[in-house]
N, C-alpha and C positions, 0 to 999 in steps of 0.2 A: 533192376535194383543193384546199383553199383554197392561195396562196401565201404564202410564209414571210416573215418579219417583215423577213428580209432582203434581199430580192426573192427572182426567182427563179433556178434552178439556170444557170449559164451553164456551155455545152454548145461545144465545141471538135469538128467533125466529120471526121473524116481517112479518107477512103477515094477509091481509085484512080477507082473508078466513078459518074459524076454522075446516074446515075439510082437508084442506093445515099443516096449523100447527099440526095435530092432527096425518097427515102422518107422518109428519116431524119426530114428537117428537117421536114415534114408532120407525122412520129407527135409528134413530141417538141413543134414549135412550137403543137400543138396542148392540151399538156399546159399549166393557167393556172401551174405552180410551174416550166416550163421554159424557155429560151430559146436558139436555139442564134445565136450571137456569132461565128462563125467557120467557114472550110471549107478543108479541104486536098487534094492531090489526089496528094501524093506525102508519102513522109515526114519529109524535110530541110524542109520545107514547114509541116507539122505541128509538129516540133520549135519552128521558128523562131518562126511564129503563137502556140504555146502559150506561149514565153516570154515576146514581148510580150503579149498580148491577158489572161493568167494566167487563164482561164475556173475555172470551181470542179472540171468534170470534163471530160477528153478521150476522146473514142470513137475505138478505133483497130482499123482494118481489117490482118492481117497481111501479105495479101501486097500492096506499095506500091511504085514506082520509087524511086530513091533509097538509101533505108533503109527494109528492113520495120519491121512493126510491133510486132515484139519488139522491134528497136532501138531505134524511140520509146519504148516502153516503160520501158527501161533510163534513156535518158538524160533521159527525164521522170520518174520514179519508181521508178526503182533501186536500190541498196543506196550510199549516200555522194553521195546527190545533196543539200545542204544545205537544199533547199527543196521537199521534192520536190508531186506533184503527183496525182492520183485518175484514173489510168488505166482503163478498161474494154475489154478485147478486144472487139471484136464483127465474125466472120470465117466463112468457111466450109469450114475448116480446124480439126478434131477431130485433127488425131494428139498423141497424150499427149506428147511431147515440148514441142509448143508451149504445151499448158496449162501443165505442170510450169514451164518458161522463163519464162511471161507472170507466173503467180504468185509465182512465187520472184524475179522482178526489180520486184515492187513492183505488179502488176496488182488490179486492188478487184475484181475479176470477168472470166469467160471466159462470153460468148454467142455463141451460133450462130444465124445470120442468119434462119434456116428456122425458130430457134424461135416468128418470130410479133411482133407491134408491143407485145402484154401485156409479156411479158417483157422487153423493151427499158426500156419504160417502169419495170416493178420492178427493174431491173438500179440505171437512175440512181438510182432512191429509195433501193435495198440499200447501193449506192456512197456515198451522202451522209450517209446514217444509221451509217457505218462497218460495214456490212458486207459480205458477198462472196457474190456470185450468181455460181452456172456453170448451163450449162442442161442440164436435166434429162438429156436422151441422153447426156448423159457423163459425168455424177458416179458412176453405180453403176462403172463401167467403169474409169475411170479411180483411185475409190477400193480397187479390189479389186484393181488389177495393181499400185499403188503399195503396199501394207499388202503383198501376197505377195512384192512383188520387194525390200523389204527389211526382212522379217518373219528372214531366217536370220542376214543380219549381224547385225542390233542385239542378236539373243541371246550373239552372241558378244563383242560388243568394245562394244555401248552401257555407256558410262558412267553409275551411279546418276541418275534423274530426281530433276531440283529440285523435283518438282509432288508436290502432295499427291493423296492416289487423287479426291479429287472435282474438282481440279482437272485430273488427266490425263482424269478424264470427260466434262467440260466443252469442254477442248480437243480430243477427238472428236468432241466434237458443232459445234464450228466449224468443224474439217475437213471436217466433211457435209453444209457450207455452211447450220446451222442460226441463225433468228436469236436476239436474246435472247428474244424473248418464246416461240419457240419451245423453246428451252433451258429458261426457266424452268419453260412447262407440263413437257416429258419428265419435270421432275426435282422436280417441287413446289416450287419457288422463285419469285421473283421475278424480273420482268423486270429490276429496278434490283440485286440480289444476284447474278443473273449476268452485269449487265455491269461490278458489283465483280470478281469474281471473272476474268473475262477480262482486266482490266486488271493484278491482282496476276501473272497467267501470263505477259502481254506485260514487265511488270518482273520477271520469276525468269527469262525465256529471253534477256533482252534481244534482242526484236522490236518490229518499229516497228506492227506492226496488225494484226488477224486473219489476214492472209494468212499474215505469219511462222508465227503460232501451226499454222496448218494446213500446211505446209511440215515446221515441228517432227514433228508429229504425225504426217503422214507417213512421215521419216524415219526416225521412233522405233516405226513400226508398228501407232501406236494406231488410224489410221483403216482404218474397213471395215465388216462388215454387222455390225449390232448382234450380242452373243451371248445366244444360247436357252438360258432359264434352265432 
């Protein structure tokens, strides 16, 4: 991975524990496209740092003195924040509540620390390339109790879908955290036609970026285990 035209990624670290950070800043400073610019150790802390120092991506640990790390979240890349910002969970805390919370207030990704320095490193690149990594232990879990738990409302009271059927297909496949080029192989497309195409869904839902879309999707009941034909 050579580094990008326009340096490299600067990396904001927010976590309570300095031997957390200390990993961090090894896997990532070791990356030639990453650099990490900053450390926080609470999260009134992290907020503060982030608005000065404006890094490209913040790494946020949930639970923090202060304000956790949903609340950075929010008030870094929330819904009405004017400029918001490329938040990445990365915590040791799996309950569906917090992924649902971290993604729907504007998160580019949910990892679990136990997933390993690989995943980290693909998390920031997913983040940067606009799109959304969760890690693997919770995506089947978390997509199967979110499609069932409101899989009975939406038949009753969901409102007609603005999305055409290839685009409600599409938008499952970013719910299941797929990228373009993986979109395009499932579906015989292009990498460049289905990141058309996710951009027309993000302008018919009005969402600011994949996450919304998979939020949508969720709550509309599209995402879950492929159907056997």
């Amino acid at each position: 991975m050579t580094t990008p035209p326009g340096g490299p990624t600067r990396i904001l670290i927010a976590d309570d524990q300095e031997d957390v950070r200390s990993g961090f800043r090894l896997i990532l400073g070791s990356q030639p496209d990453m650099t990490v610019v900053g450390e926080a150790a609470d999260g009134l802390a992290a907020v503060d740092l982030a608005r000065t120092l404006r890094p490209d991506l913040v790494l946020a640990d949930i639970r923090m003195p202060g304000v956790d790390g949903l609340e950075v979240t929010r008030r870094l890349a929330g819904p009405g924040v004017p400029d918001p910002m490329r938040v990445l969970v990365v915590t040791t805390f799996d309950h569906d509540d917090c992924v649902r919370t971290a993604l729907r207030d504007g998160a580019c990704g949910f990892l679990l620390k136990r997933s390993g320095p690989g995943l980290l490193v693909e998390g920031v690149r997913a983040a940067m390339a606009g799109d959304m990594l969760i890690s693997p232990q919770i995506t089947v879990r978390l997509l199967r109790n979110l499609a069932s738990a409101s899989a009975p409302a939406q038949v009753a009271s969901a409102p007609p879908s603005p999305l055409t059927t290839r685009e409600r297909e599409i938008a499952r496949l970013v719910a299941e955290g797929l990228t373009n080029a993986e979109i395009g192989e499932k579906l015989f497309i292009t990498a460049g036609t289905a990141k058309t195409h996710i951009a027309n869904i993000q302008a018919k839902l009005k969402v600011r970026n994949r996450v919304g879309i998979a939020a949508w999707s969720w709550e509309n009941g599209l995402a879950g285990p492929v159907p056997r034909e």
